[in-house]
C-alpha positions in Angstrom: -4.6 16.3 -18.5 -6.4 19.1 -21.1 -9.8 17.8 -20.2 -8.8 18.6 -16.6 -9.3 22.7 -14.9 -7.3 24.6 -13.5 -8.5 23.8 -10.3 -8.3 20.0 -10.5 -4.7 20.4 -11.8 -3.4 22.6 -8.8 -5.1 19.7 -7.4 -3.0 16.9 -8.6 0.2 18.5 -9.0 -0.2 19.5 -5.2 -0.8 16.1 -4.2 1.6 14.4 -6.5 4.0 16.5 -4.8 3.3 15.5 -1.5 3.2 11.6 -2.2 6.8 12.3 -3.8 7.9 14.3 -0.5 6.7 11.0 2.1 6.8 7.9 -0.2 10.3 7.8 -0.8 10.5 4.6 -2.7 7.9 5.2 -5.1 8.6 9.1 -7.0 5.0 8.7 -8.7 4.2 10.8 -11.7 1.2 13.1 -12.1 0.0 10.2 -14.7 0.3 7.4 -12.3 -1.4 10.1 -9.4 -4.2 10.4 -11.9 -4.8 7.2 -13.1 -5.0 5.5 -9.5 -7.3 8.6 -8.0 -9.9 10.1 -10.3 -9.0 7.6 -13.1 -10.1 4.5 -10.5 -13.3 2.9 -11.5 -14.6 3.3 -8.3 -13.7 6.8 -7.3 -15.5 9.0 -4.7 -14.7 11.9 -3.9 -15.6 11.4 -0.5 -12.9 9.3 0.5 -10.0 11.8 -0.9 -9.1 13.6 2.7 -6.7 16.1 3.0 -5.2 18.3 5.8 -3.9 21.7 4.8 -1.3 23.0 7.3 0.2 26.9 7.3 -1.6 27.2 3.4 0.3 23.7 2.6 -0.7 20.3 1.9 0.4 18.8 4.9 -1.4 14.8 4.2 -3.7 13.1 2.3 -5.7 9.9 2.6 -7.4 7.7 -0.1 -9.5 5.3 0.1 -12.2 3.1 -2.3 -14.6 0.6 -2.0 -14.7 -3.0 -3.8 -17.5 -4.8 -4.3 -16.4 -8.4 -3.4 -17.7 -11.8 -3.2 -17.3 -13.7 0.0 -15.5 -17.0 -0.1 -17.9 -19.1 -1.7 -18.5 -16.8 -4.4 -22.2 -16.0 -3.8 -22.5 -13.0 -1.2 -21.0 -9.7 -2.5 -20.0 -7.5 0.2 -18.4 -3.9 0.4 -14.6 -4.2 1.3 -12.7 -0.8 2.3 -9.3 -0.3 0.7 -6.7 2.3 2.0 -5.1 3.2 -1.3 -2.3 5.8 0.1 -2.1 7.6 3.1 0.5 10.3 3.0 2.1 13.1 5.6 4.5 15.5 4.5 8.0 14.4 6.5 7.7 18.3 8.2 4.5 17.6 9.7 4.5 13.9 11.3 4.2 12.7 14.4 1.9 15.7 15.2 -1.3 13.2 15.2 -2.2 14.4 11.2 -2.2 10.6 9.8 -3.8 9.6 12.9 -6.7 12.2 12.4 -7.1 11.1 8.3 -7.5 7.2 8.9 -10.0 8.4 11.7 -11.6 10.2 9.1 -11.6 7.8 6.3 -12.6 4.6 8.6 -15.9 7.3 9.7 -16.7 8.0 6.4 -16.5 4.1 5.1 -18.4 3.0 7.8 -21.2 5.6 6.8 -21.2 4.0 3.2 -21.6 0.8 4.9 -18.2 -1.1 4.6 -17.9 -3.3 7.4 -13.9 -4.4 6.3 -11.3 -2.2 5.3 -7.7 -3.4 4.0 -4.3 -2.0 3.3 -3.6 -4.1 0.8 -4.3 -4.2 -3.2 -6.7 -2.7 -4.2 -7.2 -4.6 -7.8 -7.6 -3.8 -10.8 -6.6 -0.5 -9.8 -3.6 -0.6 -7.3 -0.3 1.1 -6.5 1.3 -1.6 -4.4 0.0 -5.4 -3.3 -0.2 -4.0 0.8 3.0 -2.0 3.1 6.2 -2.6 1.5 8.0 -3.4 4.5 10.5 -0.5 4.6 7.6 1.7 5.3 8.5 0.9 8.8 6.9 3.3 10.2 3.9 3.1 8.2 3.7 -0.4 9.3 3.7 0.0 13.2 1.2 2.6 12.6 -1.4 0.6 11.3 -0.1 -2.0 13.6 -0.7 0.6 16.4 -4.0 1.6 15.1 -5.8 -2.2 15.4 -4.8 -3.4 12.3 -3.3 -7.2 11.9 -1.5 -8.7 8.8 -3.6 -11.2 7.3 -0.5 -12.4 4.4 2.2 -11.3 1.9 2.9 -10.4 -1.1 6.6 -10.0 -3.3 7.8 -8.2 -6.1 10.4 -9.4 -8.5 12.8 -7.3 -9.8 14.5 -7.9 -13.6 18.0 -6.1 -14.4 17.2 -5.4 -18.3 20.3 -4.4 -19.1 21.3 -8.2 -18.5 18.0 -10.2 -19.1 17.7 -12.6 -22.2 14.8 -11.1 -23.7 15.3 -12.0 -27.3 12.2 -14.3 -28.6 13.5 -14.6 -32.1 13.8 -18.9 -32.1 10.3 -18.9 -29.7 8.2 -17.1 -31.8 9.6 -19.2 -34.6 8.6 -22.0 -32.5 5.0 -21.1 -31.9 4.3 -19.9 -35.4 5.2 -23.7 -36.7 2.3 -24.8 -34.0 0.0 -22.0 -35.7 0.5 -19.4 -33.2 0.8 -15.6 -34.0 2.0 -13.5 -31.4 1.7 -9.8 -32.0 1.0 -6.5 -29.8 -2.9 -5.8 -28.9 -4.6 -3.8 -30.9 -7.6 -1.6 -30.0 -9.8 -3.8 -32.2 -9.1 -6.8 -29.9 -10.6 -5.2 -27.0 -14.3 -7.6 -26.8 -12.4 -10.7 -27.7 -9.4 -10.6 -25.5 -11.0 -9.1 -22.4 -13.8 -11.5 -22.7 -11.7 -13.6 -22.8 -9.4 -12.8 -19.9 -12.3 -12.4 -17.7 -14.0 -15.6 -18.5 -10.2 -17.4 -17.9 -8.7 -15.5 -15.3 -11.2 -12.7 -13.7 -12.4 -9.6 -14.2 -9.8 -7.6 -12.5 -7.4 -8.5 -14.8 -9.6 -7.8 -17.9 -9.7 -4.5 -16.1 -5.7 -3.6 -15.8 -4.8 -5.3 -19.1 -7.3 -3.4 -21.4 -6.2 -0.3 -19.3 -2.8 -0.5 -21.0 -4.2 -0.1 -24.7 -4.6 4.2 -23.5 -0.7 3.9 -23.6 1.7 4.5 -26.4 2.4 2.4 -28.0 -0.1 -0.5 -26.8 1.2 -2.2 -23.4 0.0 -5.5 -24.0 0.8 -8.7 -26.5 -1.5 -11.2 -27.2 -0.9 -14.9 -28.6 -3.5 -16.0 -30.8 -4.4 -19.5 -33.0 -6.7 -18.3 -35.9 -7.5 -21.5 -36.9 -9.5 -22.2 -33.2 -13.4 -22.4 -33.0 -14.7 -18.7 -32.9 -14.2 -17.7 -29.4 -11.4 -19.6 -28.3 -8.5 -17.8 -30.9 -6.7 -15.6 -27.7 -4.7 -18.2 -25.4 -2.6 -16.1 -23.6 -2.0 -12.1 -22.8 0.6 -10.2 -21.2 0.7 -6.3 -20.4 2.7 -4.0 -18.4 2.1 -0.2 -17.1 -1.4 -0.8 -16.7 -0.9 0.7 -13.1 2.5 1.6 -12.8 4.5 2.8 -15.6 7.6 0.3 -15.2 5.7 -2.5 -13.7 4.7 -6.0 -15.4 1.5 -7.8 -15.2 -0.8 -9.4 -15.4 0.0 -12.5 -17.5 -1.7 -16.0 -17.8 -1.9 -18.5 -21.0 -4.9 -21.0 -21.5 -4.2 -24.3 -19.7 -4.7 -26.1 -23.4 -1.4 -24.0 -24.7 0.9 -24.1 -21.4 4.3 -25.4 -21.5 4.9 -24.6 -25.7 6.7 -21.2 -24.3 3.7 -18.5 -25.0 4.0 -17.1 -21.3 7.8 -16.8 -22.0 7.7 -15.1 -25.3 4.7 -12.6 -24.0 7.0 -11.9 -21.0 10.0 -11.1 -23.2 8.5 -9.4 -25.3 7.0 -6.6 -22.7 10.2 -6.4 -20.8 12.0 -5.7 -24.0 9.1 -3.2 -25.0 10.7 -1.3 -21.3 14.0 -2.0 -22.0 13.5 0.0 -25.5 11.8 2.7 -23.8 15.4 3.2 -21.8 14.3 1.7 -18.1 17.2 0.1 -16.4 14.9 -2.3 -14.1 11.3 -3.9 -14.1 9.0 -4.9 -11.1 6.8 -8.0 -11.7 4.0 -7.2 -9.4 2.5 -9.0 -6.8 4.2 -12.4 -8.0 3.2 -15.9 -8.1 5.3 -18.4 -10.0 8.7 -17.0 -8.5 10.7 -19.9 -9.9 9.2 -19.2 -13.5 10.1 -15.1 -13.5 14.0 -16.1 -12.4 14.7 -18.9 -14.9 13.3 -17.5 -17.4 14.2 -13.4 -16.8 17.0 -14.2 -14.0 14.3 -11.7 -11.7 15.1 -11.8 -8.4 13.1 -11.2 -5.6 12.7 -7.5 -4.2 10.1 -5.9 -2.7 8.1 -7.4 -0.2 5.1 -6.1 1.2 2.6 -7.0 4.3 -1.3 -6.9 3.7 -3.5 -5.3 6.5 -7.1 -5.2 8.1 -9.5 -4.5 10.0 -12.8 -4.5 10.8 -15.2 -1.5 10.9 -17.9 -2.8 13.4 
């Protein structure tokens, strides 16, 4: 935060604080704060709204706007996102979150967003849609002309108990003339092109966001003996939003099934357990079987995605 004023850090350390007091699953840090407001790649200030109440920070809305391709992939439209709306506990059910989404919804409309989701927000999300013990949160947006449109789950790995040692499957890989090693910042062109060309550019996005942590929160597998271009088949990261989360991860479909998805996995979650975190979430999760036979993850947090539209 040294590049930041004084002003902008009263600024984040208030709001930090409030997200802590009403979001009690999720105690964010002033990092994860930072990195998912001004940090976004598509911040505007605009769409920060606050409500001050007796001198205090009473709630705060934020919102962004993607730039999305319809569902044949040729029409890019505006989408709205709702990335947090928060009211301190003191202060609700007095019509202040009411009064922000009103606010928000006016001000995307103005910008031109006919859409507008509570849902993730990728590359840069806190949480795939309403984790469903927001209850309240829920039937709010419920209240408010919202629908739920699908769902999303989290996995959750004990890593005090996980087999996370990849000793006999890097062995494995290296006799098939695989290396697997942590990214480095020099990889950055080769394995983002990559990743976007393969699997999209919102996950370039979140896994070359994890080479600003310490150490590097990403592993790569590589065959140096490919054509030029094709040497990265398969990435995994971690922390690239969230600080004890996991993902993204994909392989190449020509190296699937010799265990490089496994060994990247195991070797993240290991990279957590070292840095003394009891758990880890797998975000927004697709191959559930794959996650609990090879981590024993279980599934945890489940969350509802929202909309509605502006017109």
């Amino acid at each position: 935060m040294g590049h930041m004023d004084v002003k902008a850090e009263v600024k984040l350390s208030r709001l930090s604080a409030l997200l802590r007091r009403s979001l009690w699953l999720d105690m964010l840090t002033e990092a994860e704060v930072m990195g998912q407001v001004w940090q976004d790649p598509d911040f505007d200030p605009a769409l920060l709204v606050t409500h001050e109440r007796d001198e205090e920070l009473a709630g705060a809305i934020f919102g962004v706007i993607r730039r999305e391709k319809d569902a044949t992939g040729g029409t890019e439209r505006r989408v709205g996102y709702v990335k947090f709306i928060a009211v301190d506990p003191r202060y609700q059910r007095q019509g202040i979150g009411t009064g922000l989404l009103a606010r928000l919804e006016e001000r995307l409309a103005e910008k031109g967003v006919e859409e507008i989701r509570v849902s993730g927000s990728a590359p840069c999300y806190l949480w795939p849609g309403v984790d469903v013990r927001y209850t309240g949160a829920y039937c709010f947006f419920l209240a408010r002309g919202y629908t739920r449109y699908s769902d999303a789950v989290n996995m959750r790995v004990d890593l005090a108990t996980a087999p996370l040692d990849t000793v006999a499957d890097e062995k494995h890989l290296a006799e098939k003339g695989i290396v697997v090693r942590r990214m480095e910042e020099g990889d950055r062109e080769a394995v983002g092109t990559w990743i976007a060309r393969t699997f999209g550019e919102n996950w370039r996005w979140e896994t070359l966001a994890t080479l600003n942590r310490q150490p590097v929160a990403a592993f790569i597998a590589l065959q140096p003996d490919s054509p030029p271009g094709e040497e990265v088949i398969g990435f995994a990261a971690y922390a690239g939003n969230r600080r004890n989360w996991f993902g993204p991860m994909g392989t190449d479909p020509r190296a699937r099934k010799l265990g490089v998805g496994r060994t990247l996995l195991r070797l993240c979650l290991r990279d957590l357990r070292e840095m003394g975190y009891t758990d880890a979430q797998i975000a927004w999760t697709g191959p559930v079987a794959f996650y609990a036979r090879t981590v024993e993850a279980r599934m945890d947090r489940v969350f509802y995605l929202l909309r509605r539209s502006l017109h």
